[in-house]
C-alpha positions as YAML, in Angstrom:
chain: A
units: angstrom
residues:
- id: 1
  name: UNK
  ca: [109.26, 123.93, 101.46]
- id: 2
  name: UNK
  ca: [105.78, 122.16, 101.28]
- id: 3
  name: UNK
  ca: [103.04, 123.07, 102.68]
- id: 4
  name: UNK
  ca: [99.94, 120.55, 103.76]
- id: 5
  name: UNK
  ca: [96.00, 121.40, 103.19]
- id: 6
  name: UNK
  ca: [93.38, 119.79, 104.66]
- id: 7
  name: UNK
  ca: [89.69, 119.91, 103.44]
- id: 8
  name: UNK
  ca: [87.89, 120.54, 106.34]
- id: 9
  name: UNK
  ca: [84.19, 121.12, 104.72]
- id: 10
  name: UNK
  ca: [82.53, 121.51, 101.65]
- id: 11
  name: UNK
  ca: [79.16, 123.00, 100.62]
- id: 12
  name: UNK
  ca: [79.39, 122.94, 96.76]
- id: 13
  name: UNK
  ca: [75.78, 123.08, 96.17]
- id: 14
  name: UNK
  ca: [75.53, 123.88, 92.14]
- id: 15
  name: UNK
  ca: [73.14, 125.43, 90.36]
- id: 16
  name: UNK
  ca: [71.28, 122.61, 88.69]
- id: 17
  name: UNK
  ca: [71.69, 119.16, 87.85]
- id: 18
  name: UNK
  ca: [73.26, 120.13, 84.48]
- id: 19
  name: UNK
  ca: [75.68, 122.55, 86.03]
- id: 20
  name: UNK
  ca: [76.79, 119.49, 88.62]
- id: 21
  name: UNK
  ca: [77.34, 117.20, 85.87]
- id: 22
  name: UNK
  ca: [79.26, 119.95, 83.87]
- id: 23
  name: UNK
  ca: [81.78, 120.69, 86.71]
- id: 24
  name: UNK
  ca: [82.12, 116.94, 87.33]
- id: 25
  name: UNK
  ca: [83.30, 116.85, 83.46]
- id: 26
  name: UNK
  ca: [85.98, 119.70, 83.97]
- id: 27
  name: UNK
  ca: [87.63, 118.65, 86.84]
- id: 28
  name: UNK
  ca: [88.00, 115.13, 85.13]
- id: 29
  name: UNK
  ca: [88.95, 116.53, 81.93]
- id: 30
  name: UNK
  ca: [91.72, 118.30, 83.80]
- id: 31
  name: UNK
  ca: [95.54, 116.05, 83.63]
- id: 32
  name: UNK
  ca: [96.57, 118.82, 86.57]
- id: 33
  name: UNK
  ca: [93.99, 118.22, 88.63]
- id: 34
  name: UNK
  ca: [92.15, 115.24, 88.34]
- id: 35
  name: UNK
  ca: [92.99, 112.39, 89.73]
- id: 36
  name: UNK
  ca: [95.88, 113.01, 91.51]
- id: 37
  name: UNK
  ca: [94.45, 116.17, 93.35]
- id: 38
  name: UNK
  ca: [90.63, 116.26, 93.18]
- id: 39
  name: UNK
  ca: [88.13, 113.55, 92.26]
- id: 40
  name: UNK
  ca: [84.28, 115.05, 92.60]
- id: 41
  name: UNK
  ca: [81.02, 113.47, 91.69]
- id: 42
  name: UNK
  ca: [77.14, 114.71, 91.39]
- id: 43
  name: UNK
  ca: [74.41, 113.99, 94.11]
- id: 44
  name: UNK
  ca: [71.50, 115.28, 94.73]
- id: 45
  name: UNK
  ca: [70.81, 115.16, 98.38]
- id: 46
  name: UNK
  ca: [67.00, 115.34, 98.15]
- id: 47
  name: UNK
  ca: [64.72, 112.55, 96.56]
- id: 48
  name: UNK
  ca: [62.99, 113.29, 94.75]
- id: 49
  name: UNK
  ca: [65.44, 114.98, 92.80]
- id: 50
  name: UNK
  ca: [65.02, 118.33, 93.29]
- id: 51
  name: UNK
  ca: [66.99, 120.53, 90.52]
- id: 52
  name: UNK
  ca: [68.50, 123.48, 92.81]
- id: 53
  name: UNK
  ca: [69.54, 120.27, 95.39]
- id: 54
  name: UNK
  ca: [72.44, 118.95, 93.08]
- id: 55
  name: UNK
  ca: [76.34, 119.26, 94.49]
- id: 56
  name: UNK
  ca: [79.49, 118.33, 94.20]
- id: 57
  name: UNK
  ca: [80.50, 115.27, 96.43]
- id: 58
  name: UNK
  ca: [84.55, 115.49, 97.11]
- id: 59
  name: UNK
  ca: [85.52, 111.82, 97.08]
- id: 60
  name: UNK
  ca: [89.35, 112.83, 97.15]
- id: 61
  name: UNK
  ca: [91.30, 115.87, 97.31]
- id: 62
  name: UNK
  ca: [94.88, 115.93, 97.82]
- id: 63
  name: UNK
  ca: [95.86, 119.42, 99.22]
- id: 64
  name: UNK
  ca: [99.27, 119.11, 98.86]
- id: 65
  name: UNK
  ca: [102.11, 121.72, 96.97]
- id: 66
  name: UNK
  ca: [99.51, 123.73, 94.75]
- id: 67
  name: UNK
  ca: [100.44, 127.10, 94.45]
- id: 68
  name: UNK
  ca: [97.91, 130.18, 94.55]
- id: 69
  name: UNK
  ca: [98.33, 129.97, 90.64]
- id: 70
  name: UNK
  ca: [96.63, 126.24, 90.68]
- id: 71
  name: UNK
  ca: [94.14, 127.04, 93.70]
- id: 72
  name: UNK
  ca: [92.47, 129.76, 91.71]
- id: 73
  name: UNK
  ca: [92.51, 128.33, 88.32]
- id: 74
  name: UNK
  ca: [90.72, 125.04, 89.76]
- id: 75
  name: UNK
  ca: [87.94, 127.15, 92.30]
- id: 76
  name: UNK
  ca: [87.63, 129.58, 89.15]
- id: 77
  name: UNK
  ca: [87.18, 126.89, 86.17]
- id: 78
  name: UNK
  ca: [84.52, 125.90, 89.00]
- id: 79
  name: UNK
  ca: [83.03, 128.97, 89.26]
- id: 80
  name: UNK
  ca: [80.04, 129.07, 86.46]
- id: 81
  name: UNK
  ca: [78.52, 126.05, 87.59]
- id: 82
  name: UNK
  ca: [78.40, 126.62, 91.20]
- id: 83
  name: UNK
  ca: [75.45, 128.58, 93.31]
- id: 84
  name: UNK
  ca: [76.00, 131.16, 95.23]
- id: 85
  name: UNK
  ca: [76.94, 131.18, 98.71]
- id: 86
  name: UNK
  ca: [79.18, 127.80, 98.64]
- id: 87
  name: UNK
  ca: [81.47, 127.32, 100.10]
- id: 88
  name: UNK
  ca: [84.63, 125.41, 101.01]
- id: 89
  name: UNK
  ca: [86.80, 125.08, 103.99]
- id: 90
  name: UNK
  ca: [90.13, 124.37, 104.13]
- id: 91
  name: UNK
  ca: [93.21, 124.15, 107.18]
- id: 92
  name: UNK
  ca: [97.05, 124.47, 106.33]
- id: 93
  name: UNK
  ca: [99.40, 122.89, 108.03]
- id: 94
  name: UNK
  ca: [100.34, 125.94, 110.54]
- id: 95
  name: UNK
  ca: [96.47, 125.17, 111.41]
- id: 96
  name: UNK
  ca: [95.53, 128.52, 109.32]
- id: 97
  name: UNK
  ca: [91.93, 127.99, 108.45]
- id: 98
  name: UNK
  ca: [90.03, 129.96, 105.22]
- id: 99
  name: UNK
  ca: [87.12, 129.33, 103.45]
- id: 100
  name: UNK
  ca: [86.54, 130.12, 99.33]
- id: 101
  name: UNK
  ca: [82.42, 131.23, 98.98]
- id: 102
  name: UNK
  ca: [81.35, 131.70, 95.59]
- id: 103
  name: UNK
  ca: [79.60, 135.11, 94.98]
- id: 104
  name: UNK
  ca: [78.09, 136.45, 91.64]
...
């Protein structure tokens, strides 16, 4: 049985520009997840360019059959480049809502 996820928000604020650009690179250099399942780019949402202002943009993400196993590898091979307190908010298909936050 499949189960749907929506993305409902994202606040993947990273910690620099060079931790944005990183993450960017390991979600493309993953065949599992990228493109199929999640396509992100860097922005910095403050001009000028402020370093602690860079995050990742989802452009796509396809929620669809990934199993705890594949959630927490891709939010964990995430994890070093990402500030704490993001977040991202997701809804399942029973209209279950969580959210991941990055800690530590």
């Amino acid at each position: 049985m499949g189960y749907t996820v929506e993305l409902e928000d994202h606040h993947l604020r990273c910690r620099s520009e060079a931790a944005a650009r990183a993450a960017v690179e390991v979600v493309a250099a993953d065949p599992w997840i990228h493109p199929y399942h999640l396509q992100v780019s860097a922005v910095c949402r403050t001009s000028p360019p402020n370093d602690r202002d860079w995050c990742l943009e989802i452009e796509h993400f396809q929620g669809d059959h990934w199993h705890d196993d594949d959630a927490q590898r891709v939010w964990l091979a995430l994890a070093p480049f990402i500030a704490d307190e993001a977040t991202i908010e997701f809804q399942g298909e029973d209209s279950t809502r969580w959210r991941i936050r990055w800690h530590g």
